[in-house]
C-alpha positions as CSV (number, residue, x, y, z in Angstrom):
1,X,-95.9,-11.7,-9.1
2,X,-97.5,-11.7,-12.4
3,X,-98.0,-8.6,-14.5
4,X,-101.3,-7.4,-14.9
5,X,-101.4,-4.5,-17.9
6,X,-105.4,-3.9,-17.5
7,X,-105.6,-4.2,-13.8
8,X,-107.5,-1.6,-12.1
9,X,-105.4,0.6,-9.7
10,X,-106.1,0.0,-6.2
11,X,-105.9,3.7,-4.3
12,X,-104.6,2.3,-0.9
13,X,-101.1,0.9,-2.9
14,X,-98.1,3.1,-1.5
15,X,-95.3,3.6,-3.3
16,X,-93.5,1.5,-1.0
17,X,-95.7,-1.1,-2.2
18,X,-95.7,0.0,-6.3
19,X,-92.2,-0.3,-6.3
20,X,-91.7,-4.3,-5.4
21,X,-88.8,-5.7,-7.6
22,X,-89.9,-7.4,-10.3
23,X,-87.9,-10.7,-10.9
24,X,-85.8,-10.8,-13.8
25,X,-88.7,-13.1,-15.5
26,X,-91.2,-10.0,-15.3
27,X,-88.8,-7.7,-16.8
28,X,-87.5,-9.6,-19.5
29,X,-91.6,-9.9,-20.4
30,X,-92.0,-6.3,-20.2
31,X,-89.0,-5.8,-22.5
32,X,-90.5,-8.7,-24.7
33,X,-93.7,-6.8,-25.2
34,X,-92.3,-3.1,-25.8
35,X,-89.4,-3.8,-27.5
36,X,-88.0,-4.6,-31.1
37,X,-85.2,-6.7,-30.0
38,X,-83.3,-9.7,-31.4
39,X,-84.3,-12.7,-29.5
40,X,-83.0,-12.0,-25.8
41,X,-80.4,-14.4,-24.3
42,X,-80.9,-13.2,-20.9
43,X,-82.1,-10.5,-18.8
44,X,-80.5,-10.7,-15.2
45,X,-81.6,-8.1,-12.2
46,X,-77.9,-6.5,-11.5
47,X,-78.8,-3.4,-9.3
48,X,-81.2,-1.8,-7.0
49,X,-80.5,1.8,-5.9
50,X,-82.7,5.1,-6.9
51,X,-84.2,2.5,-9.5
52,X,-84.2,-0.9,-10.6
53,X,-81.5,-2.3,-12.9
54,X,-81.5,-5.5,-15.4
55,X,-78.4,-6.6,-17.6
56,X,-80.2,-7.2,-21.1
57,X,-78.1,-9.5,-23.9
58,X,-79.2,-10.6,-27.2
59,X,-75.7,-12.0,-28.0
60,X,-74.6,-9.4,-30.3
61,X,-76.1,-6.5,-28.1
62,X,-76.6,-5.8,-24.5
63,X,-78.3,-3.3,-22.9
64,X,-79.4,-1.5,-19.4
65,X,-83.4,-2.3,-18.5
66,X,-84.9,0.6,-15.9
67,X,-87.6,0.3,-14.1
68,X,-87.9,3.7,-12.3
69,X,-88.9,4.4,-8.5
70,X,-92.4,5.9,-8.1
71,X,-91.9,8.8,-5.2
72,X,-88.8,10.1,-5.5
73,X,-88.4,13.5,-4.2
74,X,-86.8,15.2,-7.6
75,X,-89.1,13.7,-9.8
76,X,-92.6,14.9,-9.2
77,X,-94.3,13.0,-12.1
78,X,-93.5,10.6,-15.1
79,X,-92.8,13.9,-17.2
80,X,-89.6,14.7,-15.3
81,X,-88.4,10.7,-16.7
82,X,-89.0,12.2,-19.7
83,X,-87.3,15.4,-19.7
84,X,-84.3,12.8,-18.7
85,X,-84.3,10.5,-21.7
86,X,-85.2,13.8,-24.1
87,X,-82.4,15.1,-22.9
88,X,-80.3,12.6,-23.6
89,X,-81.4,11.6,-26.9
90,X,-80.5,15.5,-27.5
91,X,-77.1,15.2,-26.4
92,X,-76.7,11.9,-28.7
93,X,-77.9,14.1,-31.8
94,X,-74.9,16.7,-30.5
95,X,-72.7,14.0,-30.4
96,X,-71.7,13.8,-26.7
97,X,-70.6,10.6,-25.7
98,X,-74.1,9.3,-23.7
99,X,-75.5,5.9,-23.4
100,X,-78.6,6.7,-25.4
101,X,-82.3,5.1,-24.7
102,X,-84.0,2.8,-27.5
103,X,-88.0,3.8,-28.2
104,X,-90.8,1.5,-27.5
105,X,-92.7,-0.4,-30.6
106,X,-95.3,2.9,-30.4
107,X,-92.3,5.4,-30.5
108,X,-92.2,6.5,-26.7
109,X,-89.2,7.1,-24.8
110,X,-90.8,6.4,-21.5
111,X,-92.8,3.2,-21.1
112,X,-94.8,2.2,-18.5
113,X,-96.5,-0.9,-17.0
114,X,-99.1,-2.1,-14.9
115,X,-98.2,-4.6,-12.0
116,X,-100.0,-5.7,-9.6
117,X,-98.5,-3.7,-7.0
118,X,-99.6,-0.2,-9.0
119,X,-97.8,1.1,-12.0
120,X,-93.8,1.6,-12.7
121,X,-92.0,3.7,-16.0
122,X,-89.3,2.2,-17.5
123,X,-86.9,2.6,-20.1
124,X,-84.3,1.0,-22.1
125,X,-80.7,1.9,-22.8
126,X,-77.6,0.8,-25.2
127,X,-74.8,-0.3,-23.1
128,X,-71.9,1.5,-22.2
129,X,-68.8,0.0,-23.6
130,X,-66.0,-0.5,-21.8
131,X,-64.9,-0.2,-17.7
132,X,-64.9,1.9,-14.8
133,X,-61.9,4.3,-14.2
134,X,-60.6,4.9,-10.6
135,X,-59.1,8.2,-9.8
136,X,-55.4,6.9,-10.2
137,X,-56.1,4.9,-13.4
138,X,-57.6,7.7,-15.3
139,X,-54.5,9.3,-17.7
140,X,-53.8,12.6,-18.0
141,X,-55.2,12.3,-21.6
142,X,-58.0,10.6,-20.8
143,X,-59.2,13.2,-18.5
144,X,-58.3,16.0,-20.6
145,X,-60.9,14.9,-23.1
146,X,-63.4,14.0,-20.4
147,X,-63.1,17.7,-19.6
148,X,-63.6,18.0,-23.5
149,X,-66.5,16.4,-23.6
150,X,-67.6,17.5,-20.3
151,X,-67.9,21.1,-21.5
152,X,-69.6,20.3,-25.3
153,X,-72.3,18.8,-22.8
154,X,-72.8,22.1,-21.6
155,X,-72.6,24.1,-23.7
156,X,-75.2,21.1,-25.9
157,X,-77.2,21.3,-23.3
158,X,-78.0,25.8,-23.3
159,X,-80.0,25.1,-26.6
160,X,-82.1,22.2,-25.5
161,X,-86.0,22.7,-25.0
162,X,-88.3,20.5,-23.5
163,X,-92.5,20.7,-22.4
164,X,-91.3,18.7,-19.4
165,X,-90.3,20.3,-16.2
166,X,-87.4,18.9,-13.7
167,X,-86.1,20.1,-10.7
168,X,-83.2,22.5,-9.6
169,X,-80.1,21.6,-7.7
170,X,-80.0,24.3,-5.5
171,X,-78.5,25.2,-2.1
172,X,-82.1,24.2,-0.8
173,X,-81.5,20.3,-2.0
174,X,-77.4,20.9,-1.7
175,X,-77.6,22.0,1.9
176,X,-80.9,22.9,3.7
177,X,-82.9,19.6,2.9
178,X,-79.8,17.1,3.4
179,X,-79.5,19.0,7.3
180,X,-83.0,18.7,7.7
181,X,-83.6,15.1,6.9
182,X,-80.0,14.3,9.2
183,X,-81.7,16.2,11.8
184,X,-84.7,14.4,11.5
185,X,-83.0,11.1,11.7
186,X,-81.4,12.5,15.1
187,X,-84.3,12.3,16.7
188,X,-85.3,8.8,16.7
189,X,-83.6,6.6,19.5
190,X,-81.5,4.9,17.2
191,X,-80.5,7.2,14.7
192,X,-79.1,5.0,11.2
193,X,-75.9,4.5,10.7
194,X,-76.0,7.1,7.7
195,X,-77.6,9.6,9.6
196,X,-74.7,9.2,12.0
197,X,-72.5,9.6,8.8
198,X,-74.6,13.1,7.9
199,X,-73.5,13.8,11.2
200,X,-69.8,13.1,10.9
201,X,-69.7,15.7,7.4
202,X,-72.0,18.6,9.2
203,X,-69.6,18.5,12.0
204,X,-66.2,18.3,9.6
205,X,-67.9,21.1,7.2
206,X,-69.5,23.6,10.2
207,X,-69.5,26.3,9.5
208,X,-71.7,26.4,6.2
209,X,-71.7,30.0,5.9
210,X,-68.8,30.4,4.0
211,X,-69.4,27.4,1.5
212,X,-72.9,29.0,1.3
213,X,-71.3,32.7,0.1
214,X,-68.6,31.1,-2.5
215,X,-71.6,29.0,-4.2
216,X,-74.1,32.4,-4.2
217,X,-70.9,34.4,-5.8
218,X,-70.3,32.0,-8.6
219,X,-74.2,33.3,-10.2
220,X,-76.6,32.1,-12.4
221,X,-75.8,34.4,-15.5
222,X,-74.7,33.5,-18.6
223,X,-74.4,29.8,-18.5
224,X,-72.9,29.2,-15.4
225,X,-76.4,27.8,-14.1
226,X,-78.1,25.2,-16.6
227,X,-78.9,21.6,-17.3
228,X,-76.3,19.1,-15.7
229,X,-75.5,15.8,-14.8
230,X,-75.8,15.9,-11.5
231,X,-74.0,12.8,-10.5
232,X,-71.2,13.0,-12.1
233,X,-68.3,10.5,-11.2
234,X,-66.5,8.1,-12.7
235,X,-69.0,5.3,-11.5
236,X,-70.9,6.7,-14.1
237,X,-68.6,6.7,-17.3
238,X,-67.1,3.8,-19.2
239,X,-63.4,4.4,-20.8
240,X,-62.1,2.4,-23.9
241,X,-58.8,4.1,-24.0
242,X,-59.3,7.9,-24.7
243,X,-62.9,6.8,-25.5
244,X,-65.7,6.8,-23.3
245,X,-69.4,7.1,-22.4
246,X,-71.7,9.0,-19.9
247,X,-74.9,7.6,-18.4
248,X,-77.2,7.6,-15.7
249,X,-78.9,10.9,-15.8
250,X,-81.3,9.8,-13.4
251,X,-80.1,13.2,-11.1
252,X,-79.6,15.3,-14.0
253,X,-81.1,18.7,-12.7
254,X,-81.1,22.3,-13.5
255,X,-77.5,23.3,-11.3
256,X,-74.3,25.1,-11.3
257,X,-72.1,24.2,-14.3
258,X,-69.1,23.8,-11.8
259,X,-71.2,20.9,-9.8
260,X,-70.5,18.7,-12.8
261,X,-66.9,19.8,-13.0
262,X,-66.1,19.3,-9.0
263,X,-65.1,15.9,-10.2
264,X,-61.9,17.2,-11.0
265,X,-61.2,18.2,-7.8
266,X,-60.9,14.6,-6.9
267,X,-58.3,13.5,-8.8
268,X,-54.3,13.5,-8.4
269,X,-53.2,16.6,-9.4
270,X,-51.9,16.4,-13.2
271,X,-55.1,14.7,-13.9
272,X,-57.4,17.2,-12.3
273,X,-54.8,20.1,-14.3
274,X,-55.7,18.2,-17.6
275,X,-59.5,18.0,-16.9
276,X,-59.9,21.3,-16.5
277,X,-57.8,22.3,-19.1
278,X,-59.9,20.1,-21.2
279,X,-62.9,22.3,-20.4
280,X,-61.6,25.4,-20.7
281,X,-60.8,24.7,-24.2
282,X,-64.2,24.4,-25.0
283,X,-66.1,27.0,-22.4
284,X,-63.9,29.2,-19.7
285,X,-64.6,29.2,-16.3
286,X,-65.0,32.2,-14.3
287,X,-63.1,33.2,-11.7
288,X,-65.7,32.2,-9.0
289,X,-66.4,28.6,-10.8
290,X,-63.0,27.7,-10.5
291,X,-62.3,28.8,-7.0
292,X,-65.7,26.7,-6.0
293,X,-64.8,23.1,-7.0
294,X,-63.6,22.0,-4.0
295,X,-66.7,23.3,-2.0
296,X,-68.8,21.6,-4.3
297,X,-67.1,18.3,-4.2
298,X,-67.2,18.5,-0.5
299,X,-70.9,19.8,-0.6
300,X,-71.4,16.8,-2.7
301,X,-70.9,14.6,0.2
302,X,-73.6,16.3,2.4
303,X,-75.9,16.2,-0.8
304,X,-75.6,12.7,-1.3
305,X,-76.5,11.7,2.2
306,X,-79.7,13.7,1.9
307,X,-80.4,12.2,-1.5
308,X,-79.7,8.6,0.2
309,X,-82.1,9.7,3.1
310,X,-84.8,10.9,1.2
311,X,-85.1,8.0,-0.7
312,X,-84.5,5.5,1.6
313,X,-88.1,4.2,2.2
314,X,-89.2,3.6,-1.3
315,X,-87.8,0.4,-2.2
316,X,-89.9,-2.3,-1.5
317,X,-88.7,-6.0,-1.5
């Protein structure tokens, strides 16, 4: 479907509809009008999840195209894409390890184009060098200075400011609106095979009272509460040896600290010793923080069925 960047909006479009993939043809024109690239090689579609993902490569650099999902339930306008890629640019000044976003030819960090299914933001990022990690790969070393760099994001992250709003990972989108939406689910004759799943976790985490009093003890003073990732694993970080980089920030969210840090609780045991030995070099953990990891990691599981849920019917063909 062609693009059409003077179109005039038609009011009965639904997200459903505003979010059609664009073929790899429309992107690469996109990228072609808003970008000061080298000439392009290729731009091929790789991904579709909570947004639309294209491979760029100019031969001597590639990058990650996004075309971002109207709709989504933690991003209630354009402004909170932008809080994302401020933030990031932030943490590149700080010198965290982050796949940072390139500006458009009129200096913007967020673009956005007209289709003719309704409008979509987008944005384009450097490429993160280097490979995926599983949990038995990772070294000792390597995540000790993951829990380095883990921690300087933090403790980056208290100082930055931003006119854009986002939302807050809280025990309402951790817990009450994942059991609401599996509920929900229940009720139709053939409930999905993930709401089946949502299920499965309630059941093996019931009851929820006592996850629900070890997160409220940890607090939100100090810094224990702030800016995060939000979907932190190693899916999302690229290793060169001791080296790496953090991206997709697409969930980042006001949260607990220790959400990020649950990742530890994951890993064979030396590793997950070294990663959070790693962060405690750079900011200490309370008490509470420490003794929640596991309950956020399993938490986590009920979280991301909700956030799987809840965005489910947005993605058009």
């Amino acid at each position: 479907m062609p693009l059409l960047e003077h179109a005039i909006l038609d009011t009965t479009i639904t997200p459903i509809d505003m979010n059609t993939l664009l073929t790899s043809d429309e992107a690469l024109a996109i990228i072609q009008k808003h970008y000061s690239l080298d000439k392009i090689q290729y731009c091929m579609f790789i991904r579709r999840g909570f947004n639309d993902t294209y491979l760029v490569d100019t031969g001597s650099e590639k990058y990650i195209f996004r075309v971002y999902l109207n709709g989504k339930y933690y991003a209630e306008s354009d402004d909170a894409f932008r809080f994302e890629l401020d933030f990031i640019e932030y943490l590149s000044s700080k010198n965290v390890p982050v796949a940072s976003s390139l500006r458009t030819q009129t200096g913007q960090q967020l673009g956005i184009t007209q289709t003719a299914h309704g409008q979509r933001p987008f944005a384009l990022f450097h490429y993160a060098e280097g490979i995926p990690l599983s949990r038995r790969s990772l070294t000792t070393q390597q995540a000790y200075h993951f829990g380095v760099a883990l921690a300087e994001l933090h403790l980056a992250a208290n100082q930055f400011e931003s006119p854009y709003s986002r939302y807050k990972l809280d025990l309402k989108y951790l817990i009450d609106e994942p059991l609401r939406l599996i509920k929900e689910g229940e009720k139709s004759t053939e409930p999905s095979e993930e709401v089946q799943h949502g299920r499965r976790v309630i059941d093996k985490l019931s009851p929820l009272d006592p996850y629900i009093d070890r997160i409220r003890s940890i607090g939100t003073d100090g810094d224990k509460f702030g800016i995060i990732h939000a979907d932190l694993h190693l899916g999302n970080v690229h290793f060169r040896g001791n080296d790496f980089t953090i991206f997709d920030f697409d969930h980042c969210a006001y949260g607990w600290r220790a959400y990020d840090l649950a990742i530890a609780s994951g890993l064979p045991k030396s590793q997950q010793t070294s990663m959070i030995e790693g962060y405690e070099s750079k900011r200490a953990l309370s008490e509470e923080e420490r003794d929640s990891l596991m309950d956020l990691r399993n938490l986590r599981n009920l979280w991301d069925i909700g956030d799987i849920l809840a965005t489910e019917n947005l993605r058009a063909e």
